[in-house]
Wavefront OBJ file of the C-alpha trace (Angstrom):
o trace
v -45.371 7.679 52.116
v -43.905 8.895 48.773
v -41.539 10.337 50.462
v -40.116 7.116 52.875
v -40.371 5.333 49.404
v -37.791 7.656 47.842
v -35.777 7.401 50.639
v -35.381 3.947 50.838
v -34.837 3.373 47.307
v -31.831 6.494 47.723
v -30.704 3.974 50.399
v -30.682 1.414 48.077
v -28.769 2.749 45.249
v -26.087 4.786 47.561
v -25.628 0.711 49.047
v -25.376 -0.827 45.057
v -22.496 1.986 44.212
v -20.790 1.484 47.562
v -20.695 -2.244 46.595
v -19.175 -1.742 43.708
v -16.816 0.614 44.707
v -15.327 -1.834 47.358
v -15.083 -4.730 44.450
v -13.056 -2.275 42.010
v -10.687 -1.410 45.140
v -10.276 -5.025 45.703
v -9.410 -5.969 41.929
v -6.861 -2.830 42.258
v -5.370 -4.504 45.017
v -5.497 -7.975 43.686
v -3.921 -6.645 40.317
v -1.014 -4.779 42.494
v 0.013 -7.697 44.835
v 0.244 -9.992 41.566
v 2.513 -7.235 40.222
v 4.679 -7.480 43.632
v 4.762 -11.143 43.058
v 6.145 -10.859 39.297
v 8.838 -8.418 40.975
v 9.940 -10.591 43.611
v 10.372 -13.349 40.824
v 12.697 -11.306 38.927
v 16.002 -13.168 38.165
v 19.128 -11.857 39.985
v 22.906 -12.504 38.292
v 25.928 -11.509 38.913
v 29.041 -11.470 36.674
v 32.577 -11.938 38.981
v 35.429 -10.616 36.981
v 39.073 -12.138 37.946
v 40.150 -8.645 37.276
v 39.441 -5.347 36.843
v 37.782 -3.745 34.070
v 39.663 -1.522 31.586
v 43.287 -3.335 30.809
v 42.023 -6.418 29.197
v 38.898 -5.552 25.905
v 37.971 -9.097 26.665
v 36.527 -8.315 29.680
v 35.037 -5.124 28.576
v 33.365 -6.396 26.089
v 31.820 -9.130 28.580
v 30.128 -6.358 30.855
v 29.189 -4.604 28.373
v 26.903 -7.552 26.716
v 25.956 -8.227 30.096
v 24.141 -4.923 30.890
v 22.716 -5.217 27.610
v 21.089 -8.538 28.194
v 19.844 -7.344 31.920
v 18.664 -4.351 30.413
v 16.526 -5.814 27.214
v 15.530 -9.117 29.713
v 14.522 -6.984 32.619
v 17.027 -8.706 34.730
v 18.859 -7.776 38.067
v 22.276 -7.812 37.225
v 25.526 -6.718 38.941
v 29.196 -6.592 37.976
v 31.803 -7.346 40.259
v 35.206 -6.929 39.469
v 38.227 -7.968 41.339
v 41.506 -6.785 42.461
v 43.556 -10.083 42.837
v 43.178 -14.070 43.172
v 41.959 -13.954 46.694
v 39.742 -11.640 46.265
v 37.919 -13.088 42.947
v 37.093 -16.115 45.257
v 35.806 -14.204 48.158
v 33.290 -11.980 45.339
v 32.139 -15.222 44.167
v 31.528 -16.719 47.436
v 29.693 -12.791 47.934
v 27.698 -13.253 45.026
v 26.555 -16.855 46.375
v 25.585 -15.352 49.727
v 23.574 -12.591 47.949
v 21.907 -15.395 46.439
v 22.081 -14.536 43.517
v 20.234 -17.221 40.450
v 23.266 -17.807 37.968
v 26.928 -16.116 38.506
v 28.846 -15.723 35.389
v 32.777 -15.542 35.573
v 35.247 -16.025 32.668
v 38.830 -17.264 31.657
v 41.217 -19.778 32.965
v 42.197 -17.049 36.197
v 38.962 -18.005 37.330
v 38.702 -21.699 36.996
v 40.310 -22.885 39.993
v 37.801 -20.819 42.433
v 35.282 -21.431 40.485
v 35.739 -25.080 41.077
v 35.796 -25.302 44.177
v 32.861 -22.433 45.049
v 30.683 -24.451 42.479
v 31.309 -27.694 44.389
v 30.255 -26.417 47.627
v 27.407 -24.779 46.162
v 25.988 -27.780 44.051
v 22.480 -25.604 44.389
v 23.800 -22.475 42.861
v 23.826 -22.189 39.224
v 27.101 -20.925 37.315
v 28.763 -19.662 33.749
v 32.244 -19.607 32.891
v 33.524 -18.272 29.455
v 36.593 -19.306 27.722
v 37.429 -22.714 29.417
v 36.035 -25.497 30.597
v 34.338 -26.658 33.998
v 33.439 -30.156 34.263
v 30.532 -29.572 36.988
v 27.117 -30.532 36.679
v 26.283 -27.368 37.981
v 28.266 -25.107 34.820
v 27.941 -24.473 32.155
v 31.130 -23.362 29.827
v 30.709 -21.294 27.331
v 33.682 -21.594 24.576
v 34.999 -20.466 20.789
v 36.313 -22.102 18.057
v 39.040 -19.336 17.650
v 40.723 -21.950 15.222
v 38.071 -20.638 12.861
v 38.943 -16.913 13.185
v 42.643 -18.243 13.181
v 42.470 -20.019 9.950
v 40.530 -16.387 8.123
v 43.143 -14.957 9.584
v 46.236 -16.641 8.223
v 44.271 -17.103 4.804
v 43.999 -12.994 4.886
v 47.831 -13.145 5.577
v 48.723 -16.026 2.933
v 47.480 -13.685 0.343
v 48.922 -10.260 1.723
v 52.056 -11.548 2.328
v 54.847 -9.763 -0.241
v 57.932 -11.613 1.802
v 56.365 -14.880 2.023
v 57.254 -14.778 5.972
v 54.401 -14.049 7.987
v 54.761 -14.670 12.145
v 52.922 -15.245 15.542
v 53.508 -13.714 18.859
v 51.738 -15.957 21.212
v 51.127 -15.759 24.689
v 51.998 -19.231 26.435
v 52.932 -23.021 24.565
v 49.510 -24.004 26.317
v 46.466 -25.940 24.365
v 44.248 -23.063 24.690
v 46.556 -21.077 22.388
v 46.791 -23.820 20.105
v 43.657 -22.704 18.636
v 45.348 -19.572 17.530
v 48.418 -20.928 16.426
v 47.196 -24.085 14.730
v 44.011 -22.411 13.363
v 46.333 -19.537 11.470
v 49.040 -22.234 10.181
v 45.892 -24.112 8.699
v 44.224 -20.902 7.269
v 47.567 -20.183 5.834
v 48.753 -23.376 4.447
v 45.436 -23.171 2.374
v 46.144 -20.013 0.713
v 49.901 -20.364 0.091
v 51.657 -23.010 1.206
v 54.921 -22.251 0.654
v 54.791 -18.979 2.996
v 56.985 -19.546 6.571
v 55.234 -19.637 9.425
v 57.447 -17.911 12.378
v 55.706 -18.500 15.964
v 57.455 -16.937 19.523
v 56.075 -17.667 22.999
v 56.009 -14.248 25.372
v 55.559 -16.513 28.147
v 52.679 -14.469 29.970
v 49.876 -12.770 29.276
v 51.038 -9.078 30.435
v 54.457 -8.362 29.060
v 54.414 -6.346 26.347
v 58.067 -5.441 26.628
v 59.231 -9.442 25.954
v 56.229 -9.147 22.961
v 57.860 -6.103 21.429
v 61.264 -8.046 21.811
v 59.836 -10.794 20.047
v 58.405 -8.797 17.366
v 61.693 -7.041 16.666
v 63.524 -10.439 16.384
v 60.489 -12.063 14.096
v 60.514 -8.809 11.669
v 64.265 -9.134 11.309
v 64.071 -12.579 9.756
v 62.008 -10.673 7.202
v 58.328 -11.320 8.448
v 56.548 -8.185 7.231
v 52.893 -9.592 9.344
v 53.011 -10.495 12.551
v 49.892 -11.463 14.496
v 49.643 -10.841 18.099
v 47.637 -13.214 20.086
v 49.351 -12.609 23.684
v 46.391 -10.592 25.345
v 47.544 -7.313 27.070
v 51.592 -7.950 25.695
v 50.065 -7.670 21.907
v 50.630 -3.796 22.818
v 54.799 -4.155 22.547
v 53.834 -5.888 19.330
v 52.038 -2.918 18.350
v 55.280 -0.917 19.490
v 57.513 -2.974 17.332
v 55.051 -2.635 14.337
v 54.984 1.203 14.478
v 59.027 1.155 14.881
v 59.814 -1.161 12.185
v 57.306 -0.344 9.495
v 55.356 -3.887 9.634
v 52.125 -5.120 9.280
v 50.065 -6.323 12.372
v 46.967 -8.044 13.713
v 45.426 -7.284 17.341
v 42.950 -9.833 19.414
v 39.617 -9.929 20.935
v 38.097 -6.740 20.234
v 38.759 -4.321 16.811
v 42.402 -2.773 17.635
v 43.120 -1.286 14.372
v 42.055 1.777 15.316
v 44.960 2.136 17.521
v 47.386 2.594 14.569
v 45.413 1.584 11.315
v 48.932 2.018 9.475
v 50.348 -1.178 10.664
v 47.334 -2.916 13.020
v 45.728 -4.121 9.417
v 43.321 -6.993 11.102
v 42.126 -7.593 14.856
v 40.662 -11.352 15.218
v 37.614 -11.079 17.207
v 36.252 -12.807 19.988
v 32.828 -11.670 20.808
v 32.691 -12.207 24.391
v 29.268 -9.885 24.544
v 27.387 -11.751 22.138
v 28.242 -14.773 24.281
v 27.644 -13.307 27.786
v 23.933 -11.820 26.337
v 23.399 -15.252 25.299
v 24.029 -17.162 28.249
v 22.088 -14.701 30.031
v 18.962 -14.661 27.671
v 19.068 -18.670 27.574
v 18.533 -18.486 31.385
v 15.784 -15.701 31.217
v 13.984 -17.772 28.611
v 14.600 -21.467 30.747
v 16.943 -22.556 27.826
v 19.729 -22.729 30.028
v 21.972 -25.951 30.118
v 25.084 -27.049 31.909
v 27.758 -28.853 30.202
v 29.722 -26.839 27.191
v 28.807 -25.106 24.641
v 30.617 -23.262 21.915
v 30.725 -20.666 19.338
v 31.868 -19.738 15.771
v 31.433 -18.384 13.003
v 28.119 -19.077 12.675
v 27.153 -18.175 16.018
v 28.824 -15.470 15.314
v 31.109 -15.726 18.199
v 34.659 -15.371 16.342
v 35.668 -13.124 13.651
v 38.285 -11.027 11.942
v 38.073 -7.223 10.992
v 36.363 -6.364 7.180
v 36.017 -9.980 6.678
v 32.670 -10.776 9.502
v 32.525 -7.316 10.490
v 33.155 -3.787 9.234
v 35.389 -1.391 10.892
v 35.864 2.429 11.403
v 39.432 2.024 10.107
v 40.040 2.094 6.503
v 41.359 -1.053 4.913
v 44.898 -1.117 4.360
v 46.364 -1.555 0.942
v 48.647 -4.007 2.468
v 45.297 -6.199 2.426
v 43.185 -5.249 -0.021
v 39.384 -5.690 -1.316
v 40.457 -8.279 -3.913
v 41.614 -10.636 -0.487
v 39.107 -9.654 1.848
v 36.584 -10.655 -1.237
v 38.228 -14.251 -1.600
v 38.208 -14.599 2.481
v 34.820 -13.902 3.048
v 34.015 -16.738 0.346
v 36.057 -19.163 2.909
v 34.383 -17.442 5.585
v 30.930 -18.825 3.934
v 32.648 -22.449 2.892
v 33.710 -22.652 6.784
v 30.097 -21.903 7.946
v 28.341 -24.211 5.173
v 30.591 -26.765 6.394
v 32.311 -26.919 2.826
v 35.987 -26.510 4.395
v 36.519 -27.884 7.721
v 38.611 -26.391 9.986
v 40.340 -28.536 12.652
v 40.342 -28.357 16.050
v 43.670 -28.640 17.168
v 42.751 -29.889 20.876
v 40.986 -32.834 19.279
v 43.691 -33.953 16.997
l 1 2 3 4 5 6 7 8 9 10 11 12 13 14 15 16 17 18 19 20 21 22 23 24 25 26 27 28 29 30 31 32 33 34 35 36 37 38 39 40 41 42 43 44 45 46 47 48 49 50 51 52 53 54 55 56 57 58 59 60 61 62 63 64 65 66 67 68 69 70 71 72 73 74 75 76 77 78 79 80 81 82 83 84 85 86 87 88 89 90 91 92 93 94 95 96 97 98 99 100 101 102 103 104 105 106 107 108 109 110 111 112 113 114 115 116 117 118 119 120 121 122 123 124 125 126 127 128 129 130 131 132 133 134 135 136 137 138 139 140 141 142 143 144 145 146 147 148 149 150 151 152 153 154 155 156 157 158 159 160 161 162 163 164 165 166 167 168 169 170 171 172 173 174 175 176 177 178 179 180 181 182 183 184 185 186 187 188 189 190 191 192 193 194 195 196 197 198 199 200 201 202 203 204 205 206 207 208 209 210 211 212 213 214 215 216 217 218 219 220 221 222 223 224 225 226 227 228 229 230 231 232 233 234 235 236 237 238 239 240 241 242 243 244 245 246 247 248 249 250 251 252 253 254 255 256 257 258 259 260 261 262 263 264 265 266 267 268 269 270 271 272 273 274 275 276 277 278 279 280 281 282 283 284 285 286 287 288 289 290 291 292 293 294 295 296 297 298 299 300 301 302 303 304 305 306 307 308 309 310 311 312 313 314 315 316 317 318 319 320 321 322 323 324 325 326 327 328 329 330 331 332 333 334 335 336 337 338 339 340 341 342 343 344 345
């Protein structure tokens, strides 16, 4: 009898841990499947280049916030990069067949296919940096260069031992007014009786008309000339290195190039804005419509004034000018000096 009672109650027990075995396999599997679910959910974007990556530092700059933000968001992203006009629309109509959640593409190359892939796709979310898309279904992302523009020609009011400082600009479009305007502003406030010599390359990728430029700009006695022509700021550079003057590059810090004569670069920080378009998305703070960014935002910016650099500071400059810049660098972002915006004058 004692013996049928032990049994049973050995039954009993091995029935109780079998029991609970089962319901700890079935939280494990509960607790997977919700995991599955969180990684089907993750977000998927793609940024289409209009071009390759590697000529242009505004582009590398882009991918390079991008990965960033996908990496510190936990984000699927993907890069595409294109080899001409035809094929930038077909990767963005690829990227909308992949299906992927917001497509990010960039510059005024891009803004006709963009246009007309957003419109068919009024479902599909999309970015575009450095112009603007009406579309309720973009959002543009842009800078107020004209802020960087005016540090910029204040840096060269007060550097300038000629009193002739000049421009080599890529195209006499409205974009580019920002850089032009922005410096003669920045300028006029520092020393207004300096002359302001401007030249139009005509492109964006013709650094031998730049350089030609340049030459013709130095010989009128202009001892800084700012580039702001994209890839043709390189025959600038040329012309600079020949002729013994002084120099600004664009975009991205170019100094190191040739920190003898490229004394500034004006920045545009196109992978602070790219990881911020992307982490407004991951966090449901996205928006269409345009946005833009500054100073403050830190999405413009000139060398040793905003941020450092691995160059040394040329004596053509100065820490007795960068000092005085950087206190209209803090006037522009308090809102004590107002820079214009040339498009909306």
């Amino acid at each position: 009898m004692k013996r049928s009672l032990s049994f049973v109650l050995s039954v009993i027990m091995l029935t109780v841990l079998l029991a609970a075995c089962g319901s700890n396999t079935a939280k494990d599997e509960q607790s997977t499947n919700s995991g599955a679910g969180d990684q089907a959910k993750t977000k998927k974007i793609a940024l289409v280049l209009p071009e390759k990556i590697g000529v242009n530092p505004f582009f590398v700059q882009m991918d390079e916030g991008f990965n960033k933000a996908g990496a510190e968001f936990g984000v699927e992203v993907k890069t595409i990069q294109s080899t001409d006009p035809a094929a930038f629309e077909q990767n963005l109509r690829a990227a909308v067949a992949e299906n992927y959640d917001l497509i990010i593409t960039a510059t005024f190359q891009a803004e006709d296919a963009l246009k007309k892939v957003a419109t068919e796709n009024s479902d599909k979310s999309f970015a575009i940096v450095d112009v603007t898309v009406d579309l309720p279904n973009v959002r543009s992302v842009g800078f107020r260069e004209y802020e960087a523009a005016y540090l910029l020609g204040a840096t060269a009011g007060l550097s300038t031992k000629t009193n002739i400082v000049g421009m080599v600009a890529a195209v006499d479009i409205p974009l580019i007014k920002k850089f032009t305007e922005g410096f003669r502003q920045g300028l006029a406030s520092t020393n207004p009786t300096a002359e302001f010599l401007v030249n139009y390359v005509g492109g964006f990728a013709d650094p031998a008309k730049a350089k030609e430029l340049a030459l013709v700009t130095a010989g009128k006695g202009a001892d800084f000339i700012a580039g702001a022509a994209a890839t043709s700021d390189l025959g600038v550079f040329e012309a600079a290195k020949e002729k013994g003057f002084y120099t600004s590059g664009q975009d991205v810090d170019r100094t190191e190039l040739d920190p003898e004569h490229i004394v500034l670069s004006q920045l545009k920080s196109t992978d602070t804005v790219t990881y911020e378009t992307v982490k407004d998305f991951v966090n449901d703070k996205f928006e269409f419509g345009a946005v833009n960014y500054g100073l403050k935002e830190d999405g413009v910016g000139v060398t040793f004034i905003t941020r450092d650099s691995k160059s040394a500071l040329s004596p053509f400059i100065g820490q007795e000018v960068i000092d005085k810049v950087k206190k209209i660098r803090d006037d522009i972002v308090a809102g004590t000096i107002e820079v214009k915006d040339p498009l909306q004058q």
